[in-house]
C-alpha positions as CSV (number, residue, x, y, z in Angstrom):
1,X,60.9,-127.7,21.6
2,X,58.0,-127.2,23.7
3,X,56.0,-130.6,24.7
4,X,52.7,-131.1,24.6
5,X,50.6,-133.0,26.6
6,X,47.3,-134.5,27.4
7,X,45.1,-134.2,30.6
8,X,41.7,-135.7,30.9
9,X,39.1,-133.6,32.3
10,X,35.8,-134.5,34.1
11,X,33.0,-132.0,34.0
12,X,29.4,-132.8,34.8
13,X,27.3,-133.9,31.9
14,X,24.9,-130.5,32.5
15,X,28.0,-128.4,33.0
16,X,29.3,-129.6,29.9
17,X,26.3,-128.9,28.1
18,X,26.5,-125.9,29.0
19,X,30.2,-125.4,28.2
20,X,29.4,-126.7,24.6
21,X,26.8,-124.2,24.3
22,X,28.5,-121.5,25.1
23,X,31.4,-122.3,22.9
24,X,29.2,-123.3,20.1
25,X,27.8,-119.4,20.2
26,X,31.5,-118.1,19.5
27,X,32.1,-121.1,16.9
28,X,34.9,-123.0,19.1
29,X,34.7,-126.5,20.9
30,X,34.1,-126.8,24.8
31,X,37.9,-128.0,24.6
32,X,38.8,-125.2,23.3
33,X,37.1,-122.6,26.0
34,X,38.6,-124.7,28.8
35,X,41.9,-124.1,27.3
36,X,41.5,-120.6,26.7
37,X,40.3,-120.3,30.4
38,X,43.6,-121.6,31.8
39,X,46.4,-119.1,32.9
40,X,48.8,-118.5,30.6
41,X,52.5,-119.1,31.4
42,X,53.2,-115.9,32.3
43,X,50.3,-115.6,35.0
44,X,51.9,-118.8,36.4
45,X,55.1,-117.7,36.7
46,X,53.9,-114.5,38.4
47,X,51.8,-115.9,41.0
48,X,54.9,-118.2,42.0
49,X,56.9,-114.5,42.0
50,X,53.9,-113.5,44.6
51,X,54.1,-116.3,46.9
52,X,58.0,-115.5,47.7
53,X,56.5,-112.1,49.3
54,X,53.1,-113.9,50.4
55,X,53.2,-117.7,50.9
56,X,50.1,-118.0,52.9
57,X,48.5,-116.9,48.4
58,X,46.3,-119.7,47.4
59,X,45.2,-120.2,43.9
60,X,42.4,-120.7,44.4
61,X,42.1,-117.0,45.8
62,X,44.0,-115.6,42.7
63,X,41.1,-117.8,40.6
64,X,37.9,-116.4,42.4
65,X,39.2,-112.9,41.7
66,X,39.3,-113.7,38.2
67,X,35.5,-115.2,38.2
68,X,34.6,-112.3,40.6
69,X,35.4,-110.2,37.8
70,X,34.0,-111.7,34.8
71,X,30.5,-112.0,36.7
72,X,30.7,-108.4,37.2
73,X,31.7,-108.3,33.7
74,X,28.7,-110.1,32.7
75,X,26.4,-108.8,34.8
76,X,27.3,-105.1,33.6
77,X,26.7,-106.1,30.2
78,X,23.6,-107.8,31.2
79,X,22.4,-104.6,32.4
80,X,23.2,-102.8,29.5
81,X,21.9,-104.6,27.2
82,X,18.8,-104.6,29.3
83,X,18.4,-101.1,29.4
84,X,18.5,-100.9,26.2
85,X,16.1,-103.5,24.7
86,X,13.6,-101.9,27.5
87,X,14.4,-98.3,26.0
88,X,13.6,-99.9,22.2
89,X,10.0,-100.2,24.1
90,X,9.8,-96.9,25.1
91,X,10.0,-98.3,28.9
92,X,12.7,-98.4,31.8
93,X,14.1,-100.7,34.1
94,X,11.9,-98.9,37.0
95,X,9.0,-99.6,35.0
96,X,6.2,-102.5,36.7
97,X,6.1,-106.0,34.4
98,X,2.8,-105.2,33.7
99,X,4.1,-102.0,31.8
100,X,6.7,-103.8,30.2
101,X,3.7,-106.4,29.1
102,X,1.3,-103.9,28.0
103,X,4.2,-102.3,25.9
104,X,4.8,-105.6,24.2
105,X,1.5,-106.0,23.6
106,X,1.3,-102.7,21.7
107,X,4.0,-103.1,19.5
108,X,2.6,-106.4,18.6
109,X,-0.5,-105.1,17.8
110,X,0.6,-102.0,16.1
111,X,2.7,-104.2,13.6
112,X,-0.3,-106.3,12.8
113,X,-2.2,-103.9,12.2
114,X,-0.1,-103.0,9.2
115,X,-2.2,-105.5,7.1
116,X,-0.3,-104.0,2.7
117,X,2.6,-105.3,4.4
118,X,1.8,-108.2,7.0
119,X,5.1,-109.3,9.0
120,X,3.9,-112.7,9.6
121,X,6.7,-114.5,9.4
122,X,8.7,-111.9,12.0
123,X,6.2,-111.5,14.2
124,X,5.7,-114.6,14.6
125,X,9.2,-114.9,15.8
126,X,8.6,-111.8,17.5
127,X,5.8,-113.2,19.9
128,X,8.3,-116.0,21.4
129,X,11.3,-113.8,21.6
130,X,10.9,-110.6,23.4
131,X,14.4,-108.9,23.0
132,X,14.0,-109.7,18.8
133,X,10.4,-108.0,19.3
134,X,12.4,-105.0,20.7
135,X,14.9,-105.1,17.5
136,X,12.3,-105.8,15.2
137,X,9.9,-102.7,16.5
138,X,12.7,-100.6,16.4
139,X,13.6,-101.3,12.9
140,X,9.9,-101.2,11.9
141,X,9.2,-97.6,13.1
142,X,12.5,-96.6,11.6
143,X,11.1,-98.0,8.1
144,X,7.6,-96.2,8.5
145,X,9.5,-93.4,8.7
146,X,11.4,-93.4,6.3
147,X,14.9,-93.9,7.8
148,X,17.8,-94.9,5.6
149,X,19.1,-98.2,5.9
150,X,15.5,-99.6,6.8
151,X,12.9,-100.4,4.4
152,X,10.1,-102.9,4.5
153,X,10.4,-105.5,1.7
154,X,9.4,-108.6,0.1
155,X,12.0,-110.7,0.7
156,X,12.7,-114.9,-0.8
157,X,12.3,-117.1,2.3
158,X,13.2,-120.9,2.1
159,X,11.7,-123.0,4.2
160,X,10.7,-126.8,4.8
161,X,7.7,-126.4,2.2
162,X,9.9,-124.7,0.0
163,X,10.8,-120.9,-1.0
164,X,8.2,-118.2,-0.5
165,X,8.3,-114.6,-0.6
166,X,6.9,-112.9,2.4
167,X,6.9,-109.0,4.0
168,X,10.2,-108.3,6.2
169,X,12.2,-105.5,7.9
170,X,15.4,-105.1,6.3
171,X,18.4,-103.1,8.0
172,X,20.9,-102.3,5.5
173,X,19.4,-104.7,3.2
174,X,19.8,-107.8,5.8
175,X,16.2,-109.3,7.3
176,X,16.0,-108.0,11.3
């Protein structure tokens, strides 16, 4: 039977923070992500295989290799995802901040001006969030035109002065 057993670990209150929050946007514990990031038994065993044809292998060589690749990892998705929320805008990545700005301005402005149907409540959100202003003008101009999947709605909103109903974008019936 395979024993268990405990190891105290010391991070930095900030890098723990940090750890938690990360963890706590995939629903596990900071615990749980540093044991997850471990090698498994079979990388282990491996590395000691390497080190008979290359003893001068560190682990700590192995280990940058693996965090090498998941900032590359990260950074590629980064990109992507930037591309497209600038694309939702109709802008690029080689396009000036003051573009991107006057873009975001625009969109604001357009969906305000649609006063029968007044997206408070999203904009508002919209305004402090600019990759959920990309999702929500996206959504929007899909509704206008008619797109299925997208309407705009009143929708039930509970809040801390109680329920309300106010104008949303819905995507497949779900608020944007």
């Amino acid at each position: 039977m395979a024993k268990n057993k405990r190891v105290p670990v010391y991070l930095g209150e900030e890098w723990f923070k940090a750890l938690a929050g990360l963890a706590g946007t995939f629903g596990v514990s900071a615990e749980e992500v540093m044991r997850r990031s471990l090698p498994d038994e079979a990388v282990i065993r491996l590395f000691f295989q390497c080190r008979d044809y290359l003893p001068e292998l560190r682990w700590d060589e192995v280990a940058e290799v693996g965090r090498a690749a998941i900032r590359e990892h990260l950074r590629a998705r980064y990109l992507s995802g930037l591309q497209e929320h600038l694309a939702r805008l109709g802008v690029s990545l080689q396009s000036s901040a003051e573009e991107v700005e006057a873009v975001q301005k625009r969109a604001l402005s357009e969906m305000r001006a649609d006063t029968e149907r007044p997206l408070l409540h999203q904009i508002a959100k919209a305004e402090e969030d600019s990759v959920y202003l990309g999702r929500l003008y996206e959504a929007w101009k899909r509704a206008k035109a008619g797109q299925p999947g997208y309407a705009i709605a009143q929708v039930d909103l509970d809040g801390p002065a109680g329920a309300r109903q106010v104008w949303a974008v819905l995507k497949d019936d779900q608020i944007v």
